[in-house]
Structures are given as structure tokens and as C-alpha cells.
C-alpha positions as CSV (number, residue, x, y, z in Angstrom):
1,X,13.8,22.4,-6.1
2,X,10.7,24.2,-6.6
3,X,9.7,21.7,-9.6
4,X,10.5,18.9,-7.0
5,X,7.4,17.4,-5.1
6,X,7.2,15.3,-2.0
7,X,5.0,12.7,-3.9
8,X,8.9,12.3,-5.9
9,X,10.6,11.7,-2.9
10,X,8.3,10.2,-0.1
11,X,8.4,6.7,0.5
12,X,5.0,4.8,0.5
13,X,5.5,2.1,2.3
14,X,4.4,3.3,5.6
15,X,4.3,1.4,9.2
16,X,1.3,1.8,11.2
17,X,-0.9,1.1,14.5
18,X,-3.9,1.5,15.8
19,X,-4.6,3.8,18.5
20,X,-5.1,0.6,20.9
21,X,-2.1,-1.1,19.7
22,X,0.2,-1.8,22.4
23,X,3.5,0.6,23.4
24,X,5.4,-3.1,23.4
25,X,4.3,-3.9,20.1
26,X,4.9,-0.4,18.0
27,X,8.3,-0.6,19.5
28,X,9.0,-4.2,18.2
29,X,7.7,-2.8,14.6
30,X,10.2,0.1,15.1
31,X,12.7,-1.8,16.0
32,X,12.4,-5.3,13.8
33,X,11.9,-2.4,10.4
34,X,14.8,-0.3,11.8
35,X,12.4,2.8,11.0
36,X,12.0,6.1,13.4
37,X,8.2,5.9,13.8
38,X,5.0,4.6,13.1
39,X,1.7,6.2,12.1
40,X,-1.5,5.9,13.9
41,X,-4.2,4.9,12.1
42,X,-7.8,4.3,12.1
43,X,-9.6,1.3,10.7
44,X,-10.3,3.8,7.2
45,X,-6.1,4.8,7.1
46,X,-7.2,8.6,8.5
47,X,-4.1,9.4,10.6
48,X,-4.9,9.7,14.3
49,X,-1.1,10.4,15.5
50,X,2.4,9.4,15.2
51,X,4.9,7.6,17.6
52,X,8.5,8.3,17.4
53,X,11.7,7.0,18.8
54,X,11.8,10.1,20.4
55,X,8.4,9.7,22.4
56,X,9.6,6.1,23.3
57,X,12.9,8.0,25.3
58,X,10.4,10.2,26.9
59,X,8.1,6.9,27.9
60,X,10.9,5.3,29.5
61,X,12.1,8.6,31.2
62,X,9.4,10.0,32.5
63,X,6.6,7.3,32.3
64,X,7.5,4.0,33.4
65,X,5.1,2.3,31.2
66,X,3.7,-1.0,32.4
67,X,2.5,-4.0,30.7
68,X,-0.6,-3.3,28.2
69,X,-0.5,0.6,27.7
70,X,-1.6,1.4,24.3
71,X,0.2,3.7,22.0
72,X,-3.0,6.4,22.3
73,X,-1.2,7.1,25.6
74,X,2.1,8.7,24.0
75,X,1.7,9.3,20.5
76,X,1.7,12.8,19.2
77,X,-2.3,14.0,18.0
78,X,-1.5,17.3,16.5
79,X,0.4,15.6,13.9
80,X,1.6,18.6,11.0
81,X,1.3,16.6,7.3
82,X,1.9,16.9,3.8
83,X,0.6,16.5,0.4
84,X,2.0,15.0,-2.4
85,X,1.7,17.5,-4.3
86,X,3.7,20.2,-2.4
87,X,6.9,21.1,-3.3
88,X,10.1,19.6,-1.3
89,X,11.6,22.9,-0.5
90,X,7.9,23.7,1.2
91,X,8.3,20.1,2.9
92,X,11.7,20.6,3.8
93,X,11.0,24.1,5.2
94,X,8.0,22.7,8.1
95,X,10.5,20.2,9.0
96,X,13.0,22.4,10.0
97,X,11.1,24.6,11.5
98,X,9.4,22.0,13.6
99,X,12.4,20.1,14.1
100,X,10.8,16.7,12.6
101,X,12.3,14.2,11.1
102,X,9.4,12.6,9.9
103,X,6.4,14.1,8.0
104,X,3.3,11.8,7.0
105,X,2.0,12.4,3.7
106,X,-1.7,12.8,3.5
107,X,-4.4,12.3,1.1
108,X,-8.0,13.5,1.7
109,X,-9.5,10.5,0.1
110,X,-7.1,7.8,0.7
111,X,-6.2,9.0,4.2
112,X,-2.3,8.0,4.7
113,X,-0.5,7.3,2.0
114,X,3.5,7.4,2.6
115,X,6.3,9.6,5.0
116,X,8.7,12.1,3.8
117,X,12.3,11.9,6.1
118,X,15.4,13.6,6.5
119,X,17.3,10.8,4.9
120,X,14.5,11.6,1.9
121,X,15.8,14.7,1.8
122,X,19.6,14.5,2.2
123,X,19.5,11.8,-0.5
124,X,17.8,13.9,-3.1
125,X,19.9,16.9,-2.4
126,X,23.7,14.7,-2.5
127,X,21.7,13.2,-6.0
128,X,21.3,17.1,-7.0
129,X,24.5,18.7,-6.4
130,X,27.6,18.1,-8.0
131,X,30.9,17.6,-5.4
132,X,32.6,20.9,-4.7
133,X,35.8,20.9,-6.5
């Protein structure tokens, strides 16, 4: 897997926000895409956070949120990325570590440019290995 890079594996179409974008609205994107998060973006595509379906259980738990509270609120700002050129066992390695399902792939240029999952991953590697016999 070490020949393996995310840029191989990541998908680039990615779903993102601004930071002022409302909770209500990320979560219709969420929902209506049936994805697990959305990246936070700035008006050049530098990533500014990320919202997951994870952070919306803990809005509704802890938070209460009312009417008009932007997704700056809740998302996650010390977001751990990627590059496309690292290799998948690397990638696969920080999200276990971390416990993410979800790991945006950076560029320094071009800012965001796609999201490595779990399901990524778990679809290369049942591609990869033969069936036990």
C-alpha cells in the first residue's frame, strides 16, 4: 500500500460552507447529499474547519441551537489534513489514531481539493485482497 496515494483514492467532489453559513443549512447539505460532513471554506477554498455529523449530535445535545447560528459556532478549527501525494497507509494511519472518518485533502495552492473516508478506504482494501479461502 505504500505505492498507494490518497490523490488515488480521495474523492474530489467535496461539500462546503462558509464560516457564516447557517447550522440549518450545512445540515440540509448533509442530509439532502447523504454525506458525513462539510468543509469550511473561505472565499479563496483555504479550509477554515469542518462540520460533522458528529458535531451536529453534540449541537443538539448540549447546545440547543436557535434559529440563525452559523456553522463558525460548532465546526472543528484545528482540522488534521492531507496531501495527495501521501501514501494511504500514512492517511489511513492519522485516521485511526484520531478516530476520523473524514480527512480533507489539501493543496497549498489550490487550497481544498477533495476528502479521503473510511468507506475510501474499506473499498480499496476489499478491491486489494483476494477472499480468504
Amino acid at each position: 500500500m505504500d505505492d498507494v496515494f490518497v490523490a488515488q483514492l480521495m474523492s474530489s467532489t467535496t461539500y462546503a460552507v462558509s464560516p457564516d453559513t447557517l447550522v440549518e443549512e450545512a445540515a440540509q447539505l448533509i442530509l439532502s447529499n447523504g454525506i458525513g460532513s462539510v468543509l469550511v471554506t473561505d472565499e479563496d477554498n483555504h479550509l477554515q474547519g469542518i462540520l460533522t455529523t458528529t458535531d451536529f449530535v453534540r449541537i443538539v445535545a448540549e447546545s440547543h441551537p436557535k434559529a440563525q447560528t452559523p456553522v463558525s459556532r460548532y465546526m472543528t478549527t484545528d482540522v488534521v489534513t492531507t496531501s495527495a501525494q501521501t501514501p494511504v497507509a500514512e492517511a489511513a494511519d492519522v485516521m485511526l489514531e484520531h478516530g476520523f472518518h473524514h480527512l480533507p485533502v489539501v493543496d497549498e495552492v489550490e487550497g481544498v481539493i477533495g476528502m479521503i473516508t473510511t468507506t475510501d478506504l474499506t473499498a480499496y482494501v476489499s478491491d486489494v485482497r483476494s477472499p480468504s479461502p
